[in-house]
N, CA, C and O of each residue as an XYZ file, in Angstrom:
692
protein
N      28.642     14.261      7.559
C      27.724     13.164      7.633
C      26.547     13.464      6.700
O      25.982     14.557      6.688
N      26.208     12.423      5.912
C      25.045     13.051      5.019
C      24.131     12.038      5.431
O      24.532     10.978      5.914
N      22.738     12.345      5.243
C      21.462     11.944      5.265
C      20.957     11.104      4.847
O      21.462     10.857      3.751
N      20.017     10.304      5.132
C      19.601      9.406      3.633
C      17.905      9.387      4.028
O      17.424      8.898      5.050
N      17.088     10.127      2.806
C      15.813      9.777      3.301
C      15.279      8.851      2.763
O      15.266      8.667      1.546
N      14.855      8.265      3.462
C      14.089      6.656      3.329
C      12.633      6.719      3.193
O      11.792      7.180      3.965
N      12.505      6.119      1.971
C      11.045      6.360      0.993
C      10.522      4.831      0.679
O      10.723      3.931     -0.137
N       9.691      5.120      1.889
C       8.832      3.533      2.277
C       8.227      2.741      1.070
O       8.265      1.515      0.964
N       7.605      3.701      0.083
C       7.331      3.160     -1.318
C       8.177      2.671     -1.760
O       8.056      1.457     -1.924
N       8.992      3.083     -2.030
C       9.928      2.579     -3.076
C      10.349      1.173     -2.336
O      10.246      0.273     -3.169
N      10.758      0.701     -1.152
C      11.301     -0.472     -0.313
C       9.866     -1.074     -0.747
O      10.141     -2.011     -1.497
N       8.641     -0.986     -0.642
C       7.385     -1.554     -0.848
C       7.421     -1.685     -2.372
O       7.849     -2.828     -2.216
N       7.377     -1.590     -3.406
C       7.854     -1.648     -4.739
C       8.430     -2.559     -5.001
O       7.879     -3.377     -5.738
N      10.044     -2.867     -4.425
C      11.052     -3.507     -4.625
C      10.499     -4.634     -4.295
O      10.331     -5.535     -5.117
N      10.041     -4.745     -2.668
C       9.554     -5.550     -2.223
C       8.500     -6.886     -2.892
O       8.440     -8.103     -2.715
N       7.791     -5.927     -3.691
C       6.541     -6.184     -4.343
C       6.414     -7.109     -5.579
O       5.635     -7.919     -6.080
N       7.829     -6.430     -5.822
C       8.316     -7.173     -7.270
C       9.097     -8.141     -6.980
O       8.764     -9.088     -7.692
N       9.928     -8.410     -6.342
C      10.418     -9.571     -5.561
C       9.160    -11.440     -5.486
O       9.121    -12.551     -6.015
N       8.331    -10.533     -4.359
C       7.620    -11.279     -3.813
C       6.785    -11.825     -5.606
O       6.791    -13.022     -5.896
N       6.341    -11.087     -6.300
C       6.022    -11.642     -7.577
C       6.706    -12.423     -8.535
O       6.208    -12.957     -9.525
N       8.251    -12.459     -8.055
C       8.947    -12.758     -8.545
C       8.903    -14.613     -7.890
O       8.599    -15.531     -8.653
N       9.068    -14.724     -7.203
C       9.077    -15.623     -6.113
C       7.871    -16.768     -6.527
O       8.110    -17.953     -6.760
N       6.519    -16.130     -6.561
C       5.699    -16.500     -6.841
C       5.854    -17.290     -8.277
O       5.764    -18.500     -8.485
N       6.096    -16.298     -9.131
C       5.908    -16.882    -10.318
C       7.379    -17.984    -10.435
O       7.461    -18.889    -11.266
N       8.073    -17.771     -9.774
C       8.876    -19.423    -10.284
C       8.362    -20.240     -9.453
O       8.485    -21.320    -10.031
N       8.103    -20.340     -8.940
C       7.396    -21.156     -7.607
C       6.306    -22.127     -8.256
O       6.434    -23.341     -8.094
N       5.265    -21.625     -8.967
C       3.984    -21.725     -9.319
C       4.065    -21.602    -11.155
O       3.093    -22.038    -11.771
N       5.056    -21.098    -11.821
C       4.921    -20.505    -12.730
C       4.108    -19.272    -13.391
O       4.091    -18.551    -12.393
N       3.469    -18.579    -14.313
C       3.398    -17.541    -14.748
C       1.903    -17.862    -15.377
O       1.062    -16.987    -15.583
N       1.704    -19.392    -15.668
C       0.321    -19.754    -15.531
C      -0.234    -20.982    -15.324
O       0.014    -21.798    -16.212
N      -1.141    -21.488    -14.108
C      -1.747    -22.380    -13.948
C      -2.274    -23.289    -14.588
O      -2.519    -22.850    -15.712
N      -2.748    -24.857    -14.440
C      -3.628    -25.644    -15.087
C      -5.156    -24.953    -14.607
O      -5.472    -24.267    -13.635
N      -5.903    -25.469    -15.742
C      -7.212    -24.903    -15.677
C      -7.941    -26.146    -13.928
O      -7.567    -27.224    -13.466
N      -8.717    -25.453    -13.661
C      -9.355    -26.013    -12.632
C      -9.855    -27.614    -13.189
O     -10.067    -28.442    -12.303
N     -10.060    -28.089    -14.800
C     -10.963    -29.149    -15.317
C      -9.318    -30.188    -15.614
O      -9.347    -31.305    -16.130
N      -8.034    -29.496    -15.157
C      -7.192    -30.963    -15.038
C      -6.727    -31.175    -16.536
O      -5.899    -32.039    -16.824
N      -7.112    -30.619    -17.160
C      -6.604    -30.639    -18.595
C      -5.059    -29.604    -19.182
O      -4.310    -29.149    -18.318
N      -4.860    -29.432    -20.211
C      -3.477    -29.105    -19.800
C      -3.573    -27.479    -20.463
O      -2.469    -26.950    -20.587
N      -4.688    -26.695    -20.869
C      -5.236    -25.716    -21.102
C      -4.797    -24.771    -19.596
O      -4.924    -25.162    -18.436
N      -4.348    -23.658    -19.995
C      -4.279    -22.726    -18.926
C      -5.006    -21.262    -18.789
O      -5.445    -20.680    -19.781
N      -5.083    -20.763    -17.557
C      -5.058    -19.312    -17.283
C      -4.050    -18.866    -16.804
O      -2.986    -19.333    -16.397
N      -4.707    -17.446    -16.937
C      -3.879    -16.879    -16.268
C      -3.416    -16.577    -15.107
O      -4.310    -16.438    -14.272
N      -2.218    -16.399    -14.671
C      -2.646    -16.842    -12.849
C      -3.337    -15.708    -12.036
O      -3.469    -14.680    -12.701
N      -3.737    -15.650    -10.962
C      -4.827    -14.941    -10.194
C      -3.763    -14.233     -9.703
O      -3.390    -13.703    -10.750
N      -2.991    -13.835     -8.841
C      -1.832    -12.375     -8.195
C      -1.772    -11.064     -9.524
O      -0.876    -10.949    -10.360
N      -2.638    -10.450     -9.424
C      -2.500     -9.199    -10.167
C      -1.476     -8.422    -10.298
O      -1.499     -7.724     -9.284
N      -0.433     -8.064    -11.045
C       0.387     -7.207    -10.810
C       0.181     -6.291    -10.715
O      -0.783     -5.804    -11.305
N       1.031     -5.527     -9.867
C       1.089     -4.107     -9.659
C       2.299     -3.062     -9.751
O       3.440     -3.491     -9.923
N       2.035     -1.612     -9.630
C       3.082     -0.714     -9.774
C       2.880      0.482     -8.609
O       1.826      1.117     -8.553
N       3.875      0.699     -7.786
C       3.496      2.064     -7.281
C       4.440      2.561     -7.343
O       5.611      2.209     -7.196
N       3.496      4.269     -7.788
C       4.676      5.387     -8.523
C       3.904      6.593     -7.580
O       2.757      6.553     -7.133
N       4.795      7.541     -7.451
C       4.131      9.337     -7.300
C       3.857      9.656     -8.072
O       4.372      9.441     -9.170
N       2.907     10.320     -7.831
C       2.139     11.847     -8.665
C       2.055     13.075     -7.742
O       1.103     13.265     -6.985
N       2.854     13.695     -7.827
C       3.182     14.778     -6.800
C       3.444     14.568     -5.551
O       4.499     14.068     -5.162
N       2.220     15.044     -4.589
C       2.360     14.210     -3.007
C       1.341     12.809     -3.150
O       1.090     12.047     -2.216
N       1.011     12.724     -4.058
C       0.159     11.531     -3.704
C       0.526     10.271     -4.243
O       0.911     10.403     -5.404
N       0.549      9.252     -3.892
C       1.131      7.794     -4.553
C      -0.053      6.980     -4.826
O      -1.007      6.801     -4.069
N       0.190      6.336     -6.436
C      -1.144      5.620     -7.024
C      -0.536      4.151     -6.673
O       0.653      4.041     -6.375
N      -1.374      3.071     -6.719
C      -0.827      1.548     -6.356
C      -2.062      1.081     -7.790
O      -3.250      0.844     -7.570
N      -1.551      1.049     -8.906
C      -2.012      0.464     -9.793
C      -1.859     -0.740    -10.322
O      -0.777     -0.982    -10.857
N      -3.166     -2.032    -10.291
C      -3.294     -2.976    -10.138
C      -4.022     -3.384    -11.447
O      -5.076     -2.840    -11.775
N      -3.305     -4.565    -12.342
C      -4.154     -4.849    -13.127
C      -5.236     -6.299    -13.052
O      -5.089     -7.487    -12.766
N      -6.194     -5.549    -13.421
C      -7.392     -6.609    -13.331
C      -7.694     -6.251    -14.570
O      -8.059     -5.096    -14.785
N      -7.599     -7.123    -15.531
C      -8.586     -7.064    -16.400
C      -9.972     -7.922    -16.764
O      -9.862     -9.088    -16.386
N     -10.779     -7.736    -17.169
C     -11.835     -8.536    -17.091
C     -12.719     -8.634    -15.931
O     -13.590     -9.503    -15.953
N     -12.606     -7.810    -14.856
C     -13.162     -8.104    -13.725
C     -14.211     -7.367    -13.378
O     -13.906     -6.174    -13.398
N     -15.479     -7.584    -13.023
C     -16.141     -6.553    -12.424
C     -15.348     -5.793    -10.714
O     -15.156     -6.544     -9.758
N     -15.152     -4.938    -10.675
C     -14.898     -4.511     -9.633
C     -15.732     -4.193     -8.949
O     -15.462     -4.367     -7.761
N     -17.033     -3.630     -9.225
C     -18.168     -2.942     -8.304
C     -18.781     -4.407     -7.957
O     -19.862     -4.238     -7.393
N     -18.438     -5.917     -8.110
C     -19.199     -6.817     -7.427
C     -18.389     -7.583     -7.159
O     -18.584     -7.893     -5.983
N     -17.100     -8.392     -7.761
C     -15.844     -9.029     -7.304
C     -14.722     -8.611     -6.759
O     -13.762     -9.364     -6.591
N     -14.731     -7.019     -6.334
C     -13.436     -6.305     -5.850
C     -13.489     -5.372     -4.511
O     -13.886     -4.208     -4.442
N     -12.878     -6.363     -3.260
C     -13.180     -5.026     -1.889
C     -11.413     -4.317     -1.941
O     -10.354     -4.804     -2.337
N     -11.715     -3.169     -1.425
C     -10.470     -2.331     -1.300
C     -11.037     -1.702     -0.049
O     -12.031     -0.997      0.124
N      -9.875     -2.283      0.985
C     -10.018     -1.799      2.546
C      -8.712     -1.230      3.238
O      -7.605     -1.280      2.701
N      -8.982     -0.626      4.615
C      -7.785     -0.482      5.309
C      -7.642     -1.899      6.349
O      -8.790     -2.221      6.652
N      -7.096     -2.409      6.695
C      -6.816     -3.288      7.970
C      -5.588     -3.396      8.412
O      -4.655     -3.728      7.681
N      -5.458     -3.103      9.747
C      -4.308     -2.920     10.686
C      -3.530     -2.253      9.661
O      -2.776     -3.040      9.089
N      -3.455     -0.856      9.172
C      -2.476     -0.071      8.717
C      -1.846     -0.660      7.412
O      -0.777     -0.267      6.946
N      -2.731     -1.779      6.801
C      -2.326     -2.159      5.809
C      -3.374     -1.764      4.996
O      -4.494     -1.604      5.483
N      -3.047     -1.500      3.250
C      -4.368     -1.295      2.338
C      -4.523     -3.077      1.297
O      -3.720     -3.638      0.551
N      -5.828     -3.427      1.719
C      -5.942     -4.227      1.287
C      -6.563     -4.719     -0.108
O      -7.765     -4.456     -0.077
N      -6.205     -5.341     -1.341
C      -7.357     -5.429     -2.309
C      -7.338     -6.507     -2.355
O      -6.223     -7.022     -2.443
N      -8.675     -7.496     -2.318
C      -8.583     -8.684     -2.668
C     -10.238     -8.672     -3.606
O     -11.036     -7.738     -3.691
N     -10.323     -9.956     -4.160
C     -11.311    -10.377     -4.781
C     -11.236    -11.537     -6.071
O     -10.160    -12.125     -6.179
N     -12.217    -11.850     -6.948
C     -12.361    -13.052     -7.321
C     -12.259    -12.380     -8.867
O     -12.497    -11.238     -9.260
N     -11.756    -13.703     -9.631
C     -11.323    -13.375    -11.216
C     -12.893    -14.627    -11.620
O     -13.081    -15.463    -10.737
N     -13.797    -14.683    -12.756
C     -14.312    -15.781    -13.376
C     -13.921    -15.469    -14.608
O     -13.673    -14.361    -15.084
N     -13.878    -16.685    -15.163
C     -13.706    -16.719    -16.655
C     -14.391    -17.630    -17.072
O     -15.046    -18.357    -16.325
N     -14.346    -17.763    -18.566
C     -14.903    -18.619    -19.555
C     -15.156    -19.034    -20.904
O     -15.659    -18.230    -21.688
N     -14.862    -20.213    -21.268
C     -14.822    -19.671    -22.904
C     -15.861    -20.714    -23.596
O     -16.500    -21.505    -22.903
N     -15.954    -20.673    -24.659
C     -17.381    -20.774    -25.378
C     -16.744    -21.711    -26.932
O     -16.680    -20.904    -27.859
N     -16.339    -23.001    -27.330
C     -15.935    -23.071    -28.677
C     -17.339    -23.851    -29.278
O     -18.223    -24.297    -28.547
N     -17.342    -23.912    -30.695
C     -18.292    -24.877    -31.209
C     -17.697    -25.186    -32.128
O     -17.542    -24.481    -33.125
N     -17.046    -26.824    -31.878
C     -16.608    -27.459    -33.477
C     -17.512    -28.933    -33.514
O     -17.860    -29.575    -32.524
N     -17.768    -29.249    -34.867
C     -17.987    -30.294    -35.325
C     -19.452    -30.174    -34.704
O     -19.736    -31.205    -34.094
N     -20.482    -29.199    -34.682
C     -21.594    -29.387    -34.013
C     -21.664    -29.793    -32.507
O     -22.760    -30.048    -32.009
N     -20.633    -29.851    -31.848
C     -20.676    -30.084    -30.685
C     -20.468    -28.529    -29.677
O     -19.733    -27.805    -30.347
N     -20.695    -28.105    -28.896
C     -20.355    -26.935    -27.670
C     -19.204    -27.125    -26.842
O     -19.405    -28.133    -26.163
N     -18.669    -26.882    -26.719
C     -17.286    -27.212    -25.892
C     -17.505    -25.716    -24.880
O     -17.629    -24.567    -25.303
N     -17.502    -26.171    -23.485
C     -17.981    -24.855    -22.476
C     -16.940    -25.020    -21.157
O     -17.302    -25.662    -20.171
N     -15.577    -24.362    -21.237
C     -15.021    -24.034    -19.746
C     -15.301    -23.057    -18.794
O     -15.630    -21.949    -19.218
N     -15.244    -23.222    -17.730
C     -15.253    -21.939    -16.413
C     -14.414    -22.256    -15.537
O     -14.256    -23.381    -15.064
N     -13.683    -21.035    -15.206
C     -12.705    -21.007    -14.069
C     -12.947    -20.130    -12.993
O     -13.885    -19.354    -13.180
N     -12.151    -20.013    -11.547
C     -12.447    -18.534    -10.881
C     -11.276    -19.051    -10.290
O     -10.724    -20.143    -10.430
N     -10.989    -18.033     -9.579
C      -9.840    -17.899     -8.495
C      -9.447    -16.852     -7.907
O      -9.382    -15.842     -8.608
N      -9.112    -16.757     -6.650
C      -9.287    -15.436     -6.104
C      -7.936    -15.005     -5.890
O      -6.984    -15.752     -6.118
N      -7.788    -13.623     -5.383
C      -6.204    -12.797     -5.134
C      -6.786    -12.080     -3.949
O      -7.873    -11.968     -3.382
N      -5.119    -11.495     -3.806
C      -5.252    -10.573     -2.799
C      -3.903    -10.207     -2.651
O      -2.967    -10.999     -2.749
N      -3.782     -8.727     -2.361
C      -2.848     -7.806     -2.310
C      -2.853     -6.803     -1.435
O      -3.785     -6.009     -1.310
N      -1.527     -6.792     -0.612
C      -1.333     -6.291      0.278
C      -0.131     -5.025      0.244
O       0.946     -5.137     -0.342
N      -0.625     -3.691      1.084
C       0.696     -3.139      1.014
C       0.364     -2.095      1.934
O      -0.668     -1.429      2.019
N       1.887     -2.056      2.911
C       1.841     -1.254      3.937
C       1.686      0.080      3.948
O       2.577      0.759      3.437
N       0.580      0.692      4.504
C       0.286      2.499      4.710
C       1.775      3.128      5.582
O       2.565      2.595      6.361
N       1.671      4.427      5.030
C       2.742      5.140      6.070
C       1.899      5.550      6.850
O       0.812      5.695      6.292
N       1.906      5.929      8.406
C       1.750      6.460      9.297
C       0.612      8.210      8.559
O      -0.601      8.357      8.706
N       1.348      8.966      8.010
C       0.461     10.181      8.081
C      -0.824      9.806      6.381
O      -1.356     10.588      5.593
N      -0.845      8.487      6.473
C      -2.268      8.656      5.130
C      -3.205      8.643      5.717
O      -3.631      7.690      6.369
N      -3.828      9.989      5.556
C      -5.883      9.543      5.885
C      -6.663      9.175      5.180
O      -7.098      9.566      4.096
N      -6.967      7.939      6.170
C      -7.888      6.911      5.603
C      -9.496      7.578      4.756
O     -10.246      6.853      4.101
N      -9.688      8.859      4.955
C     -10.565      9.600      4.421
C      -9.967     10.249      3.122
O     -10.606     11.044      2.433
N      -8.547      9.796      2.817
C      -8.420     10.892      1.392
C      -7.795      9.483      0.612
O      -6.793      9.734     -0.057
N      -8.161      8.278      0.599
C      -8.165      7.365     -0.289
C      -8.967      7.089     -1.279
O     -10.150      7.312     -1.021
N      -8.736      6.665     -2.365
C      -9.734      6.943     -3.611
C      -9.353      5.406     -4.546
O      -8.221      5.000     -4.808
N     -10.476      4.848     -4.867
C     -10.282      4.139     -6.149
C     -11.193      3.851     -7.204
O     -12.387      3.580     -7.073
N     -10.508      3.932     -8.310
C     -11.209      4.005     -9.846
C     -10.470      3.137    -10.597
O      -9.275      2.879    -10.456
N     -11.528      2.530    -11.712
C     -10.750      1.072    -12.767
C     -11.468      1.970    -13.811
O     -12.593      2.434    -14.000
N     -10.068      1.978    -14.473
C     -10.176      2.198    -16.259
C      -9.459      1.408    -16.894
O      -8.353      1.175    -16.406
N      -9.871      0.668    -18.312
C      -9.224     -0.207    -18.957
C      -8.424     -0.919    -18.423
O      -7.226     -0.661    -18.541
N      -8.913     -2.149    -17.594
C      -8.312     -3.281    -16.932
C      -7.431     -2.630    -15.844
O      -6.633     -3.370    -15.270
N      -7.481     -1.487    -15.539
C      -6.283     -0.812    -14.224
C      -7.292     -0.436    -12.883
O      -7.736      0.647    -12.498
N      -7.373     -1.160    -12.606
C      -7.462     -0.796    -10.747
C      -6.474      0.558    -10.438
O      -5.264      0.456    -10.638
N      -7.076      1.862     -9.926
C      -6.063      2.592     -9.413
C      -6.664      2.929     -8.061
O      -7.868      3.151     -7.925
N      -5.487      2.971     -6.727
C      -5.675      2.842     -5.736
C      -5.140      4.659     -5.687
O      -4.106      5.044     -6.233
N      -5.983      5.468     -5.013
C      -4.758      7.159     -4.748
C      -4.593      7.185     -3.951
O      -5.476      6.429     -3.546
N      -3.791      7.653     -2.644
C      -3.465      7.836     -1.745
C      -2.901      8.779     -1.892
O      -1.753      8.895     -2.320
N      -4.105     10.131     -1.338
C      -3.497     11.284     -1.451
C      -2.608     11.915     -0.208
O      -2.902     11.881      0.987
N      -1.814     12.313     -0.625
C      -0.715     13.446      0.612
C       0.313     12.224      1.040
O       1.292     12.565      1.702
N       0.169     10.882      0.724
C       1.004      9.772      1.351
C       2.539     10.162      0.880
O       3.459      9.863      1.641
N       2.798     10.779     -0.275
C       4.142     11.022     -0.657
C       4.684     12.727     -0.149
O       5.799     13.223     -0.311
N       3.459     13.344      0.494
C       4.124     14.803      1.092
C       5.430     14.352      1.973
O       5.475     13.175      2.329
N       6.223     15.011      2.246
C       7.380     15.564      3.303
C       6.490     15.886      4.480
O       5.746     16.866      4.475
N       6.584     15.029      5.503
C       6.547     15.595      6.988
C       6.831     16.840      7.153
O       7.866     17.289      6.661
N       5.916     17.687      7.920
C       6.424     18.888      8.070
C       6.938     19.261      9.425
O       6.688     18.322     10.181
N       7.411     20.010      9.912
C       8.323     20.184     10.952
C       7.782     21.289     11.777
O       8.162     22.411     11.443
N       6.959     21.205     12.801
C       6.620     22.370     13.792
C       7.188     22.490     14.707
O       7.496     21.456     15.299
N       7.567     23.674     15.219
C       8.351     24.031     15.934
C       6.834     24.617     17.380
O       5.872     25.384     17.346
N       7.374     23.815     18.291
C       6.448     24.140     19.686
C       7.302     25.148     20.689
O       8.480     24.968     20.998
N       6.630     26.030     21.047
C       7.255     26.877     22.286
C       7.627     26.125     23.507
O       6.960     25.093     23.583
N       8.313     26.252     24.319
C       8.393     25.813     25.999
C       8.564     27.106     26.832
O       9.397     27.954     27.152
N       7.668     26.855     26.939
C       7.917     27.644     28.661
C       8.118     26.817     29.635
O       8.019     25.597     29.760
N       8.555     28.085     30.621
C       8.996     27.389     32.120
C       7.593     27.658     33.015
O       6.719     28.333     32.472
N       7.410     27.251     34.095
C       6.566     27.174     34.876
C       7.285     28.337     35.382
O       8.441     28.680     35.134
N       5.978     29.165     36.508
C       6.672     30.438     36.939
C       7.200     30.167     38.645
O       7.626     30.952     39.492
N       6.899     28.426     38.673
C       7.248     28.096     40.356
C       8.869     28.419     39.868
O       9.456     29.452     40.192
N       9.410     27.447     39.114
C      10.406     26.886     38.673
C      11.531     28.188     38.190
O      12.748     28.008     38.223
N      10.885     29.532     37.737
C      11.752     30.864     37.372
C      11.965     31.496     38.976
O      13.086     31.868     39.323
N      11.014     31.564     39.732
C      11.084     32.066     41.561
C      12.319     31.462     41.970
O      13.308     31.907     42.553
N      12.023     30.383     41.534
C      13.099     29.400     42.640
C      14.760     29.675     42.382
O      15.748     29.907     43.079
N      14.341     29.448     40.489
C      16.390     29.523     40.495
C      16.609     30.732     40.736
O      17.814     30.979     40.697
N      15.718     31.947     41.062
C      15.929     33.373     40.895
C      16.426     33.329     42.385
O      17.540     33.755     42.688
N      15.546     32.791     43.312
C      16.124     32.729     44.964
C      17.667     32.615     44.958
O      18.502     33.324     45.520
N      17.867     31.156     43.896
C      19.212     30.088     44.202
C      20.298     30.777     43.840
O      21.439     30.541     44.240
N      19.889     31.873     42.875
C      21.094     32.858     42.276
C      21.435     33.671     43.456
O      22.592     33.755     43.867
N      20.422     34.279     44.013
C      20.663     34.988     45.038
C      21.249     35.103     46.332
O      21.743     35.957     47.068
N      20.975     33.831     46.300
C      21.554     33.128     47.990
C      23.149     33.057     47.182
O      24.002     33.868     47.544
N      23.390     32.308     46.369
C      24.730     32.178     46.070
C      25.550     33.404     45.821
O      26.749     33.485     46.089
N      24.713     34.493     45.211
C      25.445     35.991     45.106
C      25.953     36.089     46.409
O      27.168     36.122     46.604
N      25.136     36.138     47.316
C      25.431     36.716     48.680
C      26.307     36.133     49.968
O      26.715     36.598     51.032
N      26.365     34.917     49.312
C      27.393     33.651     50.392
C      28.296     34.246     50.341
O      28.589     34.561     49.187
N      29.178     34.712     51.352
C      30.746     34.917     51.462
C      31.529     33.603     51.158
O      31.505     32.435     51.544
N      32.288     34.423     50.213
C      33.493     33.479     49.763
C      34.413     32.731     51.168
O      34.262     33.312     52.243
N      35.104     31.795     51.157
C      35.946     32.003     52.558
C      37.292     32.118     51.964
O      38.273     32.291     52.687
């Protein structure tokens, strides 16, 4: 009989990409602008990737353009890690002496299930060049396996020690 160990990331991954998948035919890959015109963005669901780095697993999210230290919370809730927050944009043309001025926003949010042994104290996140990285350190260690002693109670060693005894001594018939 062989084994199979089951690596919650990776089902969360698959998962992940699926569900993006879904989305984008659903909705397509980019929206009408909020002003109804036939100009688009880009759509707001950030993609993501989660990979190991030793024992620890990164959930790297791209945002580009975003302030994170004022449009981006990254939380735990009910055993889930959560990132959500708001995208603005805007663009600026000038033809023919006239200003031509759009703005958009729209918000996301991304979800993905913790394993059981991550502490919520050894989570970490940092954005470099449009990458949100989420760490979750020790989340990819191997469970380790302790082995606990049992003892017997010393009522419980008296007693079967009696029960042996009485039975040694019963005459056979």
């Amino acid at each position: 009989m062989s084994t199979y160990l089951w690596d919650p990331f990776a089902a969360l991954g698959r998962m992940d990409r699926e569900f993006d998948e879904i989305v984008r035919r659903a909705w397509g890959p980019r929206r009408p602008a909020l002003t109804g015109r036939s100009q688009s963005v880009e759509f707001a669901v950030p993609s993501a990737d989660v990979v190991t780095e030793g024992e620890d697993v990164l959930i790297n999210l791209e945002l580009p353009g975003v302030d994170v230290e004022h449009d981006v919370v990254v939380e735990i809730d009910r055993g889930r890690l959560v990132v959500r927050g708001k995208r603005d944009g805007r663009r600026e043309q000038e033809r023919a002496g006239r200003v031509h001025r759009e703005r958009w926003s729209g918000s996301f949010r991304r979800e993905f299930q913790l394993p059981e042994r991550v502490d919520a104290s050894r989570i970490s996140a940092g954005y470099e060049r449009g990458v949100l990285t989420v760490r979750l350190a020790g989340a990819a260690a191997e469970p380790k396996t302790t082995r606990i002693a049992v003892t017997a109670a010393s009522g419980d060693h008296e007693h079967e020690s009696d029960h042996d005894h009485e039975s040694a001594s019963t005459p056979a018939e």
